[in-house]
N, C-alpha and C positions, 0 to 999 in steps of 0.2 A: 844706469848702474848707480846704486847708492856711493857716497863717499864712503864710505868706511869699507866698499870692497877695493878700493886704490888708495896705499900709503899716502898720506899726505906728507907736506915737505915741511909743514910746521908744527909745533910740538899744541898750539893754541889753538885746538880744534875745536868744533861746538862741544863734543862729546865732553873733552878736557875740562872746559869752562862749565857746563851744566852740571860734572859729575863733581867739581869741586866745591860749587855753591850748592849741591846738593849737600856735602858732605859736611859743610860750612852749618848749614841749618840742623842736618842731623849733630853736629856733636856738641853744637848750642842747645838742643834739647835732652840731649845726652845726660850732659854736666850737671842744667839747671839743677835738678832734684838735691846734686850735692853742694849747690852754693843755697838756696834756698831753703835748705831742710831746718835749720835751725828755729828761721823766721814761722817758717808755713805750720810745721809742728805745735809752735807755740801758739799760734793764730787758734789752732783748732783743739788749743788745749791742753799739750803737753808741758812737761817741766823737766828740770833736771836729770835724774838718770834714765826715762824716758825716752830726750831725745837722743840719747846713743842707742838704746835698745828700738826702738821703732822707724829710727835713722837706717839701721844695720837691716832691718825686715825689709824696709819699701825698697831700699839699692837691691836687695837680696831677690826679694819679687821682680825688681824691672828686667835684673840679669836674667833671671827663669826665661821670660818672656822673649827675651833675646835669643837664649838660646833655643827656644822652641821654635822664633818666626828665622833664625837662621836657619834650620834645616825645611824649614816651610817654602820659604822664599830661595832658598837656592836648588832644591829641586825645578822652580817655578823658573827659576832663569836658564838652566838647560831645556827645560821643555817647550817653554812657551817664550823666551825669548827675556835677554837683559831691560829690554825698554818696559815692557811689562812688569818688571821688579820693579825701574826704579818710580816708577807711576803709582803704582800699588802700594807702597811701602810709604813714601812720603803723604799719601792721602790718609791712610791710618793713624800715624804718629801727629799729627797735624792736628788731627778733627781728636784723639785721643788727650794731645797737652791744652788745647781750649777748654774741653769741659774739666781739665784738671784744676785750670782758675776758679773753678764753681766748689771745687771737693769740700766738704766742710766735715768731715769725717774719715775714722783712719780706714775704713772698712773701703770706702769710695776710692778713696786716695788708692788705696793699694788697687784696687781692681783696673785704675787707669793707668796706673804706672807699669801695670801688669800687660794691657794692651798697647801702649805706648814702646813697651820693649821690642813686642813681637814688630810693632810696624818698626823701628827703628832699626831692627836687624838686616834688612834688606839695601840699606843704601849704602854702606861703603862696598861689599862684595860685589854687586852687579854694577856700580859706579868703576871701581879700578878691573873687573872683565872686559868691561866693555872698551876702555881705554886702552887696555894693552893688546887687547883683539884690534883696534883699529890705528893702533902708530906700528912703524917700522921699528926691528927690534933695537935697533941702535938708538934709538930715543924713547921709550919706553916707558925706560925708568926717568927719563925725565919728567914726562906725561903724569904720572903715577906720583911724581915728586910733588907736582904745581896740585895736583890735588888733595893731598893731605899739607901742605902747607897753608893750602889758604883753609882747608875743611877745619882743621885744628884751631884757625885762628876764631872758629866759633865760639870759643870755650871763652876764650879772653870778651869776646861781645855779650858775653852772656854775663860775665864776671862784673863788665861796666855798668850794662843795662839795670843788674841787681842795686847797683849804688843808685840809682834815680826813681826804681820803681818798686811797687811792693809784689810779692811773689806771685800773686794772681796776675798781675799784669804782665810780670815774665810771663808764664805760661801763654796767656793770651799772644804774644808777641810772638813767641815760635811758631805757635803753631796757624799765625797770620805768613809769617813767612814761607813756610810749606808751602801754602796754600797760592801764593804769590809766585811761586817757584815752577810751580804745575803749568803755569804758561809758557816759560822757556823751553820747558821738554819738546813742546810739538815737535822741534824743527829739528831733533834730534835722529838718525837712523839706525837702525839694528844693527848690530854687530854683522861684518862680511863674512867671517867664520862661522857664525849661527846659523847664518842663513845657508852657509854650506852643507852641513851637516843634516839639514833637515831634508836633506833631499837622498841622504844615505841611510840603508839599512841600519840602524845603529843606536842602542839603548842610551837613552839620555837622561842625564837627572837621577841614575839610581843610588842613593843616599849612602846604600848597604855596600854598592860595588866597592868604598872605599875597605870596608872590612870584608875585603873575599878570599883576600892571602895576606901570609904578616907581610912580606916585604912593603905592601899597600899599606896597610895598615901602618906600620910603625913610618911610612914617606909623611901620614898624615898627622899622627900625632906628634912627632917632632913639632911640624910646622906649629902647633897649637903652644906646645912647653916654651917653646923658644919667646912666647909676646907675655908668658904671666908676668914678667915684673912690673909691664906697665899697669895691669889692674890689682898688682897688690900695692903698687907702692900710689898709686889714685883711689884705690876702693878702701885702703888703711892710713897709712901716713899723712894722705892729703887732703884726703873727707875728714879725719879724725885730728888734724892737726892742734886746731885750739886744745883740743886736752893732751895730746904728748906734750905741746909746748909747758904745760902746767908741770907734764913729771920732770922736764928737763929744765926745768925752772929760768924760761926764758922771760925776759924785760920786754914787758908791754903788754899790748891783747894781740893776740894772731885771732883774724876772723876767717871763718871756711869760704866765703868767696875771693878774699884776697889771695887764698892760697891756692886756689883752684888757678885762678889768675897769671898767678904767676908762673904756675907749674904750665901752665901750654902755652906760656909763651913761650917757654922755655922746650917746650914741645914741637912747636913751631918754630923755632930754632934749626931744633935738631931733625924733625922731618927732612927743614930743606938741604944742611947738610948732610944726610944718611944720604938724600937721593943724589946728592950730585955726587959723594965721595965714591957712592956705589958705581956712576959711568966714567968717573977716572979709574977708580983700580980696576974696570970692566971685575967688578965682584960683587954679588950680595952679600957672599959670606963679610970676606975681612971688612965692609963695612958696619955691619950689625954686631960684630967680634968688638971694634972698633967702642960702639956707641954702648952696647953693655958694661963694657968697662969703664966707660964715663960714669955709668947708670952708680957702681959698686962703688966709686967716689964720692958721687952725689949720697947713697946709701953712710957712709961712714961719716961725711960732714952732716949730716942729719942725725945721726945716733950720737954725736960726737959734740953736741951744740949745747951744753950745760952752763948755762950763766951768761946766754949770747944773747944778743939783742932782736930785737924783731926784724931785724933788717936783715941779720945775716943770718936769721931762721927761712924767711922766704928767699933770700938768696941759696939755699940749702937744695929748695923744691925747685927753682929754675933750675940750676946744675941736676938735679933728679930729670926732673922733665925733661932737659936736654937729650941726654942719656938714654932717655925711655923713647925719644924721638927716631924709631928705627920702625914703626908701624906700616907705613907705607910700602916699605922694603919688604918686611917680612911678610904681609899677604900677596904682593906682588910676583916674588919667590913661591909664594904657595900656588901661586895661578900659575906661574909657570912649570910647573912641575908636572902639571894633569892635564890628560886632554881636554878638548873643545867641546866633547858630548859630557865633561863630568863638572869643567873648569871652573859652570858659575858656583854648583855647589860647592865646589872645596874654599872658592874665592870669599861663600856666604858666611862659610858655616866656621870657617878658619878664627876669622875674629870676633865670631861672637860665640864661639867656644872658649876664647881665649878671655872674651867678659864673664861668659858664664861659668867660668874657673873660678870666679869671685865667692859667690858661697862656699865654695869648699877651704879658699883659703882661708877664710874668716871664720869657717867650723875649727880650723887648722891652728888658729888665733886665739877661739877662744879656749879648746881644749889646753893648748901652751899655757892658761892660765891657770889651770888648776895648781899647777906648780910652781910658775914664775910669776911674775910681775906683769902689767900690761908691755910695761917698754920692753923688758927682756925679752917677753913671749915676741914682740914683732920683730926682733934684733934677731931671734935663732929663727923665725919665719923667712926673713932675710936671705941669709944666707941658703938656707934647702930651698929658695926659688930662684937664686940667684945661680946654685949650684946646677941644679937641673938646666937651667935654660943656656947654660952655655956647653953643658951635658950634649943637647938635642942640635946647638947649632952646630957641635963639629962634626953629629952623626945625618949632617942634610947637605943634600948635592948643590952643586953651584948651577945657577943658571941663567945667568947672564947672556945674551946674546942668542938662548935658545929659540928655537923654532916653534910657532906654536899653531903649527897648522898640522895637528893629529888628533888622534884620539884613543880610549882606553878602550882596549880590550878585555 
């Protein structure tokens, strides 16, 4: 009998530790494009309004990508199983950011960060399935905690790496560690849940069954609304920072790796407390209620930061980050909600629906400019995502401690 079809007693399972250094490396290659973008732009020739305009395309492509290999890869993890995603997923984005070191044009560029998206969608979805298919529910959300705590802290290694190295070599470097990574999986086992299910009558993986009734339908989109502030307030305020800091007229130079930096540490902060605050209140909700409302804090000391210095600019985005640090929860929550024939999909496609919200916001951004200002336009963007997503938390069920040995009919 494999481990993962008998609880284990400890929350540090191989499953735990492999899905988080998976997640670790994935959002180290996540990030890179937006602490690097400034550098690698210019390497290949770009200038001044440029880099925000072809800045804004490649995040824009990678998201596509993401959200194309979310729904790819999460049908792929009901059908064929989580270990298969997370195999697949990390050898694409891997072997896709190495030859991104080579890219010497925007045309390249975009096409890898285009593949890079698609493989990179697969690893936190089948990473936190497979983890909560294999702990006891009563530590769960611990399991699910230790993995986006340490996943998140890729962002801050990637932030360091950037200060010693020059962009090609970042890339080079992620995508060495994927590749490095693909050895710890061997010893990894399928999910005991999956392996159930495959022995039952029962459609697995169908993408559409989530739109096949509203009640379905609106269980899944909620889960989706509820995570936009984290990719608007990282895909706008904190990729974009060096020029808000300019309308806000702050003291010093803000550089977009430092800011990125700062912001997941502050991310990994709040990760670890969302997940542990979540198995004290035994709540997802009021801990995610909780961390959005930090988020709306961190939001007003950032619109609010006129004549502030660089220090308490980036302290602006930690408090943000913190804030935004409820990710783990909220896919977590969306795995729990749906059966074990649908789970990896909803688990896949949840957050990288929730990335691939990014273009729209940033259509959402730039339209607001026709009338407003940039600052004003992201200050009313603000608020309408900030609005919605506490909209969507109070209309999603709690489910803490649920069972998750069923499936959707």
């Amino acid at each position: 009998m494999n481990p993962t079809n008998q609880y284990s007693k400890t929350v540090f399972t191989t499953a735990v530790i492999v899905a988080a250094l998976g997640y670790f490396v994935d959002i180290y290659d996540l990030l890179l494009f937006s602490i690097v973008r400034k550098a690698s732009l210019e390497s290949i020739g770009y200038s001044g309004a440029d880099l925000e305009k072809y800045g804004l395309m490649l995040i824009n492509i990678q998201m596509a990508g993401m959200l194309i290999g979310g729904i790819l890869w999460g049908m792929w993890a009901d059908k064929r199983g989580r270990l298969s995603v997370l195999f697949g997923s990390i050898v694409l984005y891997s072997l896709a950011n190495i030859l991104n070191g080579f890219a010497s044009d925007i045309t390249f560029y975009a096409i890898l960060r285009f593949v890079a998206g698609i493989g990179l969608a697969g690893e936190l979805g089948a990473g936190i399935t497979l983890v909560a298919e294999s702990l006891p529910k009563e530590k769960r959300g611990y399991g699910t905690m230790i993995v986006a705590t340490i996943g998140v802290s890729g962002a801050v290694f990637a932030g360091i790496i950037s200060r010693y190295f020059d962009w090609r070599t970042c890339y080079f470097i992620g995508g060495a560690l994927g590749i490095a990574l693909l050895v710890l999986r061997i010893s990894v086992y399928e999910s005991g849940l999956f392996e159930k299910i495959t022995t039952q009558e029962v459609k697995r993986g169908n993408f559409f069954q989530l739109f096949s009734n509203r009640k379905t339908f609106l269980k899944y989109l909620n889960c989706i609304v509820i995570g936009m502030p984290t990719w608007f307030t990282i895909g706008i305020l904190v990729t974009f920072s060096p020029e808000f800091s300019k309308m806000l007229n702050v003291n010093g130079v803000i550089k977009g790796g430092d800011a990125i930096m700062f912001t997941y540490c502050g991310i990994t902060v709040g990760d670890f407390a969302c997940g542990f605050l979540s198995q004290v209140l035994k709540s997802r909700k009021k801990a995610v209620l909780a961390f959005l409302l930090l988020t709306c804090l961190g939001l007003l000391l950032y619109f609010t930061a006129y004549n502030s210095s660089s220090t308490y600019f980036y302290f602006t985005m930690f408090v943000i980050g913190t804030g935004t640090g409820f990710w783990a929860v909220i896919v977590t929550n969306a795995a729990e909600q749906f059966g074990t024939n649908i789970r990896g999909t909803v688990a896949t496609t949840v957050p990288n629906f929730i990335r691939g919200s990014l273009p729209i916001i940033t259509l959402g951004y730039t339209l607001l400019q026709l009338g407003f200002s940039k600052l004003v336009s992201a200050e009313i963007l603000a608020v309408i995502i900030m609005g919605i997503s506490l909209w969507a938390l109070h209309h999603t069920a709690e489910t803490y401690g649920k069972d998750l040995d069923f499936v959707e009919e």
